[in-house]
C-alpha positions as CSV (number, residue, x, y, z in Angstrom):
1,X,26.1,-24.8,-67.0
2,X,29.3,-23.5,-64.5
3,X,29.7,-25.9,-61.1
4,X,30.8,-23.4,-58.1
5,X,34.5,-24.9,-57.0
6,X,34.6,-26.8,-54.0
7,X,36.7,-24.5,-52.4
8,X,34.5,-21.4,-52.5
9,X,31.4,-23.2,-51.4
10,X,33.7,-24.4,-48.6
11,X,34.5,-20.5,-47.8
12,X,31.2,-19.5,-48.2
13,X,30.1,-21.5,-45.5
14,X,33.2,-20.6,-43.1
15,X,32.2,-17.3,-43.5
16,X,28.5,-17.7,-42.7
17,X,29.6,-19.4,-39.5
18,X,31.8,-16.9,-38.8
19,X,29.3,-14.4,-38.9
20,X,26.8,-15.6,-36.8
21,X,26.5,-14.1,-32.9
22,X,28.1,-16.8,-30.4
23,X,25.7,-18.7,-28.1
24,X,25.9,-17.7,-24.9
25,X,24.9,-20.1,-21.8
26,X,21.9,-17.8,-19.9
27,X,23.3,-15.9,-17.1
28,X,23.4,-17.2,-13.5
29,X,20.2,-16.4,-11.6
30,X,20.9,-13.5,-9.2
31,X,20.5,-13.0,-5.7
32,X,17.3,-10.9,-5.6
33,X,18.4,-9.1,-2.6
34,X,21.6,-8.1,-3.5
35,X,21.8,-4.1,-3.9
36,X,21.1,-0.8,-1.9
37,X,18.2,-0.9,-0.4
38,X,16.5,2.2,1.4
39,X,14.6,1.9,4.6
40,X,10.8,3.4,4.4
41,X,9.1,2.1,7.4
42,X,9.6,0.4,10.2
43,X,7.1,-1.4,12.6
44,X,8.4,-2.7,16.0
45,X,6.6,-4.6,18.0
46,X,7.7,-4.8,21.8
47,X,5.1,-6.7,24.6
48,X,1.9,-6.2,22.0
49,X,3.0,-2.4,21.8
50,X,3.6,-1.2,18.3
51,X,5.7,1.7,17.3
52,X,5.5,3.0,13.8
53,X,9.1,5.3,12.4
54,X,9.0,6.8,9.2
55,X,12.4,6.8,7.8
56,X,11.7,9.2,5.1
57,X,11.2,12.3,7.3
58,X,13.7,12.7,10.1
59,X,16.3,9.9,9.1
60,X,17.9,7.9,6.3
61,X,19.0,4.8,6.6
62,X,20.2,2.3,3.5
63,X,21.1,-1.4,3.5
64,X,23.9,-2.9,1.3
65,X,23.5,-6.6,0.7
66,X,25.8,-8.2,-1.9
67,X,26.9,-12.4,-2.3
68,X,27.6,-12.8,1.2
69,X,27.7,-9.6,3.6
70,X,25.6,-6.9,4.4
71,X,25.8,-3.6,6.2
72,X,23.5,-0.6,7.4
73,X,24.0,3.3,7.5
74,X,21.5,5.8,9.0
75,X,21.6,9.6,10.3
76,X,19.8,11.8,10.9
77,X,18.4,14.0,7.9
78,X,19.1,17.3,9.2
79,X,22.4,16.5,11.0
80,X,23.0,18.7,14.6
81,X,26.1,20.5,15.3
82,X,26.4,19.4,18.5
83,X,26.6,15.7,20.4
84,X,23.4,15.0,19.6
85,X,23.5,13.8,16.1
86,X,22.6,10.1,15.8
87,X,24.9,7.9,13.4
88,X,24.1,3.9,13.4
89,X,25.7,1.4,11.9
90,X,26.9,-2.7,11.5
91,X,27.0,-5.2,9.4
92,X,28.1,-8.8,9.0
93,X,27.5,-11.9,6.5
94,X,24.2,-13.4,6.1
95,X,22.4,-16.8,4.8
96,X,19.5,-16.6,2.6
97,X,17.2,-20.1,2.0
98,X,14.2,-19.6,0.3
99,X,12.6,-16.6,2.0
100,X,14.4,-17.2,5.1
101,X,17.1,-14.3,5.5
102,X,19.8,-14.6,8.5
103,X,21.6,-12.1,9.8
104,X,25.2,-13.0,11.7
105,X,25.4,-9.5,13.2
106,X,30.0,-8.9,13.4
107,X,30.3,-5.0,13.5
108,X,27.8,-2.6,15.7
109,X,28.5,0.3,18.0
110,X,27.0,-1.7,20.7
111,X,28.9,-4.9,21.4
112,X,26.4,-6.4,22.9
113,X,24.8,-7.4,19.9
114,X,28.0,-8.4,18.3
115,X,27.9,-12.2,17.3
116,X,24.5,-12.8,18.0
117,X,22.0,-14.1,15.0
118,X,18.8,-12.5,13.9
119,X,15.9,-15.0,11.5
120,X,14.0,-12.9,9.4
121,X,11.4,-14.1,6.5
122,X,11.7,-11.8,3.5
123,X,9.4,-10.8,1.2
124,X,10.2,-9.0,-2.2
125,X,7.3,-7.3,-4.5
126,X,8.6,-5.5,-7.7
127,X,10.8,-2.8,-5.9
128,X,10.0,-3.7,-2.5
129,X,11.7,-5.8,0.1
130,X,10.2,-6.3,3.3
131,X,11.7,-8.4,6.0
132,X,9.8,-9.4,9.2
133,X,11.6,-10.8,12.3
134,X,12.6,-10.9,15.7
135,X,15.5,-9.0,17.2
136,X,16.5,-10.8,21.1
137,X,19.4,-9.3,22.8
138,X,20.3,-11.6,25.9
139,X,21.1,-9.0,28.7
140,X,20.3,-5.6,27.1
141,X,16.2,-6.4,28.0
142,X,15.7,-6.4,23.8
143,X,12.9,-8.6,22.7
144,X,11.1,-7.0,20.0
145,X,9.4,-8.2,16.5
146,X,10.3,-5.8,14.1
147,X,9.0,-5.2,10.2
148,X,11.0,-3.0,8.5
149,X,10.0,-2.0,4.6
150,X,12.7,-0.9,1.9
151,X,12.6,0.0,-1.2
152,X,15.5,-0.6,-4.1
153,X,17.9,1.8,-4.8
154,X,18.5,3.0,-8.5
């Protein structure tokens, strides 16, 4: 009967070793609302009076959320050639605990609302983020709930 050297069964295992994929620690949970979200609907709510915009008709608007900072975009669809196009956007960093998403409001067209704070309680469902608040603008007369429904971009 032939014994297998030492030294080869010592290789043999090296090898198999080698071979084998590396373990790899699970990846860091994401932040579910990190991406490009687009707005579908929106619901706002101003002294029991509810107004209802679709934004998939006459506008588009997206939101960008990433770690810390998020911004929004929205135009008009069928832009004008005149004064009368609408353009809107800000943006600023945010806090998320739990389902609670805050808003620190740092860039808008309107510096009124600049630096001011806005709560919202999120909700996400497969594709679908919706986030439910109130928007209170000391001095402009803005005291609203809104609900506004978007849907993840691909």
């Amino acid at each position: 009967m032939r014994t297998i050297p030492t030294s080869l069964i010592l290789f043999a295992v090296i090898l198999l070793v080698s071979c084998q994929s590396p373990v790899r620690e699970p990846a860091a949970a994401t932040n579910p609302i990190n991406g490009t979200w687009r707005l579908f609907r929106g619901i706002t709510i101003t002294k029991g009076d509810s107004v209802v915009t679709d934004y998939t008709k006459d506008q588009t608007m997206i939101k960008i959320i990433n770690d810390t900072h998020f911004a929004f975009l929205k135009h008009d669809q069928a832009p004008k050639k005149d004064s009368s196009n609408h353009f809107d956007a800000g943006g600023g960093s945010y806090t998320l605990t739990g389902n609670q998403y805050t808003e620190h409001l740092d860039y808008y067209i309107d510096h009124n609302w600049e630096a001011k704070t806005f709560n919202f309680t999120i909700t996400i469902n497969n594709d679908t983020l919706i986030q439910k608040g109130r928007e209170k603008v000391e001095g402009t007369g803005i005291d609203r709930e809104i609900i506004e429904k978007y849907i993840r971009v691909k």
